[in-house]
C-alpha positions in Angstrom: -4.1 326.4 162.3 -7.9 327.8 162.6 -9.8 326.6 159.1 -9.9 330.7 158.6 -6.1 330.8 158.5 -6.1 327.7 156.5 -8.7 329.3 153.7 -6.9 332.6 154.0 -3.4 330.7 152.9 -5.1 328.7 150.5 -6.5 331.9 148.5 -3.4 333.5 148.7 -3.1 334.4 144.8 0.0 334.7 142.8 1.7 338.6 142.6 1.6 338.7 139.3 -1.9 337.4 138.5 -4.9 340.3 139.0 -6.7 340.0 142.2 -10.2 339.8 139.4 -8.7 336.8 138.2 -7.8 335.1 141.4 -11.2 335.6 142.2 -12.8 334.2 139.2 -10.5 331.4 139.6 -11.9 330.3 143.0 -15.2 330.4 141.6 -14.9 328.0 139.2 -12.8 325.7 140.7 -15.4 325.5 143.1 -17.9 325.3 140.5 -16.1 322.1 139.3 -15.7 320.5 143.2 -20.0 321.3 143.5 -20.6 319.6 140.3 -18.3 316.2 141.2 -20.0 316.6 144.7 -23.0 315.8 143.3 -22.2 313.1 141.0 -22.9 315.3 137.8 -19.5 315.2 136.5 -17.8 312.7 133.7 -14.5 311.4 135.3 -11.8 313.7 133.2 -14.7 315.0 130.8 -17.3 317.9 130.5 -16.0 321.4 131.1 -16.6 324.6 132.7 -15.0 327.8 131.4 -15.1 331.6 132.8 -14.1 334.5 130.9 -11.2 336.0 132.7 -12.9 339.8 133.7 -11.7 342.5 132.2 -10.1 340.4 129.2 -13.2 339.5 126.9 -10.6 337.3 125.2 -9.4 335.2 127.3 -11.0 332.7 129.3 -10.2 329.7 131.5 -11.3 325.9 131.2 -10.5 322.9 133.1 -7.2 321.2 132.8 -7.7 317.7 130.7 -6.7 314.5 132.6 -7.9 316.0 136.0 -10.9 314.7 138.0 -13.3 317.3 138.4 -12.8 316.7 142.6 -8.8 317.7 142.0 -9.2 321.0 140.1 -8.1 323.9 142.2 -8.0 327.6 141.3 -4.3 327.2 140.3 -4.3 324.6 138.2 -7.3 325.9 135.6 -5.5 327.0 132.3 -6.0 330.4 130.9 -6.7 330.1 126.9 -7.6 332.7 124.3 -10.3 332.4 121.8 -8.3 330.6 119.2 -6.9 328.1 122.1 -3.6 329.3 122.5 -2.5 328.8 126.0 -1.7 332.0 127.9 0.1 330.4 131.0 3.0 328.7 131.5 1.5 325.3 132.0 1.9 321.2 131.5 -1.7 320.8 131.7 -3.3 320.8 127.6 -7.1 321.3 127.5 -10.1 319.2 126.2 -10.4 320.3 122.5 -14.2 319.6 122.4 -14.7 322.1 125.5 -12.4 324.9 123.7 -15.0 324.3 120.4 -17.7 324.8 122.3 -16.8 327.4 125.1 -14.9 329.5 123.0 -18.2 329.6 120.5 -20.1 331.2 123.2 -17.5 333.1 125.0 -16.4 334.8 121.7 -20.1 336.3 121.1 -19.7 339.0 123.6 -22.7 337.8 125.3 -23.2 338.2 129.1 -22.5 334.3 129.4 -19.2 334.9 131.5 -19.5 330.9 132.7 -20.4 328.3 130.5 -21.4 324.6 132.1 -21.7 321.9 130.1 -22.0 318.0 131.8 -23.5 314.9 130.4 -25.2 314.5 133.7 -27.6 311.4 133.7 -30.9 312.6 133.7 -30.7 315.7 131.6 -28.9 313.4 128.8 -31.8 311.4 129.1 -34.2 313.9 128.6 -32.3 315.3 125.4 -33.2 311.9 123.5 -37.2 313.6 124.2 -38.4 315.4 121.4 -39.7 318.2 124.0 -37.2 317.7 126.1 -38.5 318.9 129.5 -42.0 318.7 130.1 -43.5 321.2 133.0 -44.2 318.2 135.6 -43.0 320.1 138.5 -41.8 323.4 139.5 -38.6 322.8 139.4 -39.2 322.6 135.8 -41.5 325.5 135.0 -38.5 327.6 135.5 -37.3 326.2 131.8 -41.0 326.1 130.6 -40.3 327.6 126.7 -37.3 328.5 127.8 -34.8 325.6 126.7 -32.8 325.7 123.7 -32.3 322.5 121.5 -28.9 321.2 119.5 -28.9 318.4 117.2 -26.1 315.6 117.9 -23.4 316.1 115.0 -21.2 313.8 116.4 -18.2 314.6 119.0 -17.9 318.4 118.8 -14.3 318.8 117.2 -15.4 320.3 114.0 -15.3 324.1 114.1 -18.0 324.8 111.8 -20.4 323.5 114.7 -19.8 326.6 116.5 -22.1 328.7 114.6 -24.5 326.3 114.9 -23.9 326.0 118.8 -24.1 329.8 118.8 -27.6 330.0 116.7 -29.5 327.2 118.8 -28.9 328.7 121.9 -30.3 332.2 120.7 -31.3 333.8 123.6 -32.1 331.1 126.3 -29.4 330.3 129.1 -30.2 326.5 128.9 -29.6 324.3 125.8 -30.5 320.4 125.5 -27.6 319.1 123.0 -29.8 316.1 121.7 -28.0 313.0 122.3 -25.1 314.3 124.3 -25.9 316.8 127.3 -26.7 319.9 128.8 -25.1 323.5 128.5 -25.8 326.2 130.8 -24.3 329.7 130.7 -24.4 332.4 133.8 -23.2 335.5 134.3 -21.4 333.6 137.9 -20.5 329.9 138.1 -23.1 329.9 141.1 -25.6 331.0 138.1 -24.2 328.4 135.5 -24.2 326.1 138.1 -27.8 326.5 139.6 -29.5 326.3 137.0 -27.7 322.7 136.0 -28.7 321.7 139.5 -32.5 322.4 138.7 -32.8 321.1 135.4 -31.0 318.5 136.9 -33.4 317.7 140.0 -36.2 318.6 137.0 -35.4 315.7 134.7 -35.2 313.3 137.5 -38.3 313.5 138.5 -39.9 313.5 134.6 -38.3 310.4 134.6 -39.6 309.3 137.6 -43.2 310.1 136.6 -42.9 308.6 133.3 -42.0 305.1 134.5 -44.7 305.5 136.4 -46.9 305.8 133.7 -45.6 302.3 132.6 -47.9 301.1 135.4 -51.0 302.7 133.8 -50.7 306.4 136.0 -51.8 309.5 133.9 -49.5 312.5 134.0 -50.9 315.4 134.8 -49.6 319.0 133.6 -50.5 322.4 133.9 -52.0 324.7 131.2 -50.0 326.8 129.4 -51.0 329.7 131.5 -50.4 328.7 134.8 -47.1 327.1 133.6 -46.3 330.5 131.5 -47.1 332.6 135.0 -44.8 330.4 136.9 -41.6 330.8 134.6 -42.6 334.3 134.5 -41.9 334.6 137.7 -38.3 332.6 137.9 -37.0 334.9 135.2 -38.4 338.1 136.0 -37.3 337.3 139.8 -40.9 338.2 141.1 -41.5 338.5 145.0 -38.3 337.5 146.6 -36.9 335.6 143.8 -33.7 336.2 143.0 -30.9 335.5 140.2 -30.0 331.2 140.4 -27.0 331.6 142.6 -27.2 334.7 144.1 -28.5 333.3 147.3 -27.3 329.0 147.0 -24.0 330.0 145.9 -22.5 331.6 149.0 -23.8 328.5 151.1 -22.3 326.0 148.5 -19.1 327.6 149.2 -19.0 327.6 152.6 -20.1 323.9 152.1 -17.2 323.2 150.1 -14.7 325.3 152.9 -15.9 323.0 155.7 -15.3 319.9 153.8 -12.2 320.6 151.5 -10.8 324.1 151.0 -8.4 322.5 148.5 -10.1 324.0 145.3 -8.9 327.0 146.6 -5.1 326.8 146.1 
């Protein structure tokens, strides 16, 4: 069978389900195969959820005790925003990820994905008290524009969500001090992309301040030149355009030459 007739059977959704959904559904479980592809996920943990469209309610998360590499667009659960399970399903979720997904998701916000991964170098960088520093411009995209969350322990209380809620404000990246990262998107290419940044970002602060242990001087831009350039990110300037909206489609066809399973 061609790999087209093999994708095209794969994405073959369910009768009953709405073809938005099925859509969605793909998305994020391919979200979830991009983030274990680049060695950004946690074994079973972290999470990525999606508000199902056209039920503001509703949203779907990762199934606990799978790999991020096995999750495939059938196997995501379907929860509300109290955590009752919509689907008929063996799979339970990751109470942590309903706390803090269904805070955001519940806002009405145009966060329709939520990303949050204790990948290495952004935890790293949470531990700083201003967290990413504009060393390169990878990171002037976050430049003023990164939200910050105390540690309060594993996130199982619900009164954190509030909190959650109030620290990320407005921003669509948030340093949880201590713990990880959390991005929101209005696609899971969006959510996504911007992990991947702040990602490649933190790395290379890191980089450049072990560097320093040898006696090398950082250097940074002024505030206005570093001001100018997130400027331009956000307000998609020249042929900038929203995270996502141009990787995503490539990422996907990455993922469709290499493993198309995500798709079933």
């Amino acid at each position: 069978m061609m790999a087209a007739q093999v994708m095209a059977a794969l994405a073959e959704k369910p009768a009953s389900m709405e073809a938005s959904e099925w859509e969605a559904r793909v998305a994020l479980a391919a979200c979830y195969r991009m983030v274990a592809k680049l060695g950004m996920d946690d074994l079973i943990y972290n999470h990525i959820s999606m508000r199902v469209p056209g039920h503001e309610e509703q949203f779907l998360l990762n199934p606990y005790g799978l790999l991020f590499d096995e999750i495939t667009a059938s196997s995501l659960v379907k929860i509300d925003i109290d955590g009752r399970k919509i689907d008929n399903t063996p799979y339970e979720i990751n109470l942590a990820a309903f706390v803090i997904h269904a805070a955001i998701h519940k806002t009405g916000s145009d966060a329709a994905c939520v990303l949050h991964t204790h990948s290495d170098a952004s935890v790293a960088v949470s531990g700083q008290e201003q967290g990413l520093l504009p060393l390169s411009q990878f990171a002037m995209r976050f430049y003023d524009r990164q939200a910050f969350h105390d540690y309060e322990g594993v996130a199982i209380d619900m009164d954190e969500q509030a909190r959650l809620v109030a620290d990320l404000g407005p921003h669509k990246v948030m340093l949880m001090r201590n713990h990880g990262i959390l991005t929101v998107g209005r696609t899971p290419g969006e959510a996504f992309m911007l992990l991947y940044y702040f990602e490649r970002a933190a790395r290379i602060q890191l980089a450049m301040q072990a560097a320093c242990a040898s006696g090398v001087k950082l250097v940074m831009p002024p505030h206005e030149v570093c001001e100018k350039a997130a400027r331009q990110f956000w307000e998609m300037q020249g042929d900038i355009l929203v995270p996502g909206e141009r990787e995503w489609p490539a990422l996907m066809r990455q993922l469709d030459r290499a493993d198309p399973s995500y798709r079933s």
